[in-house]
Every structure is written in structure tokens, then in C-alpha cells.
N, C-alpha and C positions, 0 to 999 in steps of 0.2 A: 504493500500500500504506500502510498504516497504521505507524506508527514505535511501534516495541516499548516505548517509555518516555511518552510523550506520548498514545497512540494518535492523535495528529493526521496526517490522510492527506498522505503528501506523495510525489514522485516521486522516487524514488533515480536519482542521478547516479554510481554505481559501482557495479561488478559487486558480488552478495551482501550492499548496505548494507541496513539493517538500520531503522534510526531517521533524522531527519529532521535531525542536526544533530552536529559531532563533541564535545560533554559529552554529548548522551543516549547517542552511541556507544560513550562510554567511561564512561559509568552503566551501560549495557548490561551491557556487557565483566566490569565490576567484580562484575554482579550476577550471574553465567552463568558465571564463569570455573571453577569446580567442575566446571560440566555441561561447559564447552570442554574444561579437562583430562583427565577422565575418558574424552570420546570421541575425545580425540585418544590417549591411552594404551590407549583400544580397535582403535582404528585399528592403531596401530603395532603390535601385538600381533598385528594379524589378518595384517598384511605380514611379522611376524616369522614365523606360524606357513606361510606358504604360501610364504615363501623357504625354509625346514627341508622344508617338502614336497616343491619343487622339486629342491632338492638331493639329500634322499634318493632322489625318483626317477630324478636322473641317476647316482648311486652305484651303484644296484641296476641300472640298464642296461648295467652292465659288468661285472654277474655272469657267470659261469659257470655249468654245469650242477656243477661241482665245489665250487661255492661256496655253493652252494643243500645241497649232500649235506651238508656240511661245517656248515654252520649247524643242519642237521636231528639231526646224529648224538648232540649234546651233549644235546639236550630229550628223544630217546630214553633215551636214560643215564637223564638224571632220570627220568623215567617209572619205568623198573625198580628206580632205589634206591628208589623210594615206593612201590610195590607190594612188593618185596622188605624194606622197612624191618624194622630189627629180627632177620632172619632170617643165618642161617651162611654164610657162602661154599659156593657150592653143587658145589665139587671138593674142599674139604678138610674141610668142617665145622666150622673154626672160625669164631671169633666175632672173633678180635684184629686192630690193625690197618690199613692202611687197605684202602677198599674200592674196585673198579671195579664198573664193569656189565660184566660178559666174555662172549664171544658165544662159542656152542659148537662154529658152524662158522666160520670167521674170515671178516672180508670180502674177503680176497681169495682164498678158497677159493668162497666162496657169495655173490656180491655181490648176490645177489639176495635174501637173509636178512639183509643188513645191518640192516634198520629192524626184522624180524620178530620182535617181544616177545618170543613162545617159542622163539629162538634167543638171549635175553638173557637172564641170570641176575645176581643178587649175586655177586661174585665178588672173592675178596684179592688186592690188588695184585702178591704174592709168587705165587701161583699165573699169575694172570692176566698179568702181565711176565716173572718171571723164570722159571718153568714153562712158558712157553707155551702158555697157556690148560689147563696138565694136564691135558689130554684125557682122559688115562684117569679118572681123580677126577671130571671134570667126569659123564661118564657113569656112573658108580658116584653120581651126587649127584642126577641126575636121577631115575634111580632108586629110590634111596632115596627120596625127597621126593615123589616124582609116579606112579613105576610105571611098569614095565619095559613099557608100554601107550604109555606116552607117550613115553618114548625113542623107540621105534620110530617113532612117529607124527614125531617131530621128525626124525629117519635119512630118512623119508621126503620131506619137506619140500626134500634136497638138490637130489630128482630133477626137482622140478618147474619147469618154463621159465617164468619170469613175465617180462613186454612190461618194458623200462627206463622206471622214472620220468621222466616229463617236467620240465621246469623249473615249471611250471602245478602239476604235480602235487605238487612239491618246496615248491612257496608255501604250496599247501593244507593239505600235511599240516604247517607250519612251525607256522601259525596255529591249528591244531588240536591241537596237540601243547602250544599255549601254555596251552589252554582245562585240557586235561586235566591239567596241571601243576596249575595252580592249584585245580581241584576235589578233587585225592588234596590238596594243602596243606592247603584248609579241612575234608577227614574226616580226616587224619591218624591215622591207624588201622594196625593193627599184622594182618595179613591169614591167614587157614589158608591152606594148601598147596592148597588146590580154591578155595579165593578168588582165589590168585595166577594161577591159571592162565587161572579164568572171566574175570579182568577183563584177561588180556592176549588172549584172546581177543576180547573186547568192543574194547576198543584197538585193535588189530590193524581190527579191519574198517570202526570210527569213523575212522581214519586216511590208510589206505588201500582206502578204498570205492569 
């Protein structure tokens, strides 16, 4: 081979030499040390990022199916205060506060409505904890807001048997529910009462399809 400083061909006597003598190896060095540091600081970076990969792959093989629901239920939340944004607690009417996402059938009445949009509303912390999800308010809210159509259509909703989410399932919709978060962020938009509904509709079947 040829010596990187010299180009005079000569036979290298060590693994990886480079040049034909140790000044041109350390002309080399001196002249390249940029490009060595940079790919060794790529290097390491690529060892740092697939030990983070590794690990998180061994963290998440110790999920549960409980742990996957549990990760899913909070990006749901979000989902409805951004569809909801701006709008009343939908058992009491007010506006003051803080707010939850309160489900109208609870999950452990309907655990099958747990993720389902239109079993989620805006809803006041006051209603939603210390009320008990005010059940009555909440349907007097629905109501009001959507039509005594859609009440019923949601009353309906309890009866139906739906298969339990798998953990497959609970990933997909995880990552899906990230996508959607972030599109209601960049329209940030304040939504009519037929808006809210169409896009938890939409939600609802992008999610779990």
C-alpha cells in the first residue's frame, strides 16, 4: 500500500498502519485527528444509542398487560382535553377550576369503554372526584350538548361485548394516540359540539381499528 503522507509504497508491519514510517504516522494523526475524533464521537454515540435501545427493550419485557392500559389511559385524557379544549364541564356547566377527562361509564363498570372517546368528556375535578362522576349532571350534559340521540346511542355502547385489548394492541394504539396528540397541538383549535363528537368518532376507529 501506499503511505498516506509520502505516497511511497511500502509494506505495513502492523495491523491498520497507515504510512510507511512512525513521523509520517504521526503527520498523519496530526492531520486527520478532526476526522478520528468526530468518528470516534460517532461511534460512541451509535453504542450509546443501541445500549438505550437495549435496555428499553429489556424494561418493556417486563410489562404487563396492566402496564401497557396504564400508559394508554393518560394520552387518552389528553386526546379529550384537546378536543374538549375550551368547553364546560360537561355534568355541571361550569367553566372554573381544574379539569379531568371523566368517563360517563366508569372503568370499572364498563372496562370495555375505558379508551372509548365518547364515553370521555371534559369534566371538573369537583364533579369528577368528589361527585362521583355526577352521573346525573353528566347525562343532563350530554344532553344538553349533543342530544338526547346520543345519550342513548352512548347507554347503548354498555351493552356491547368487545374481545380485550391485547398487549400488540395496547402498543399500537400507544403510538397512535402519540401521533394524534401532537396533530390536535399543531391545529389547536377550539371545536362545535358536532366537531367534538365527529373527531372522537374519527379517533375512536384510527385507534382502535
Amino acid at each position: 500500500m501506499r503511505c498516506k503522507i509520502c505516497q511511497i509504497k511500502f509494506t505495513p508491519t502492523q495491523f491498520l498502519q497507515k504510512c510507511c514510517s512512525v513521523e509520517h504516522s504521526i503527520e498523519w494523526l496530526n492531520l486527520n485527528k478532526e476526522k478520528i475524533k468526530l468518528a470516534h464521537t460517532k461511534e460512541t454515540k451509535l453504542v450509546e444509542k443501541i445500549a438505550r435501545a437495549i435496555k428499553k427493550e429489556k424494561i418493556e419485557a417486563t410489562y404487563t398487560h396492566k402496564d401497557y392500559v396504564q400508559k394508554l389511559q393518560p394520552l387518552i385524557n389528553t386526546i379529550v382535553r384537546l378536543i374538549d379544549k375550551n368547553q364546560a364541564c360537561i355534568s355541571s356547566g361550569r367553566f372554573t377550576g381544574k379539569v379531568n377527562a371523566g368517563h360517563y361509564f366508569s372503568t370499572s363498570e364498563a372496562p370495555h369503554l375505558r379508551f372509548n372517546l365518547l364515553n370521555i368528556y371534559l369534566q371538573s375535578e369537583h364533579d369528577n372526584t368528589h361527585l362521583h362522576s355526577n352521573h346525573r349532571g353528566y347525562r343532563l350534559g350530554i344532553i344538553s350538548n349533543f342530544g338526547q340521540e346520543h345519550l342513548d346511542y352512548i347507554d347503548s355502547l354498555f351493552t356491547i361485548n368487545r374481545n380485550k385489548l391485547t398487549i400488540f394492541d395496547l402498543k399500537e394504539a400507544i403510538i397512535t394516540a402519540r401521533v394524534i396528540i401532537k396533530e390536535l397541538k399543531n391545529k389547536d383549535l377550539v371545536y362545535s359540539n358536532k366537531e367534538r363528537i365527529e373527531l372522537r368518532n374519527k379517533y375512536n376507529s384510527v385507534i382502535f381499528k
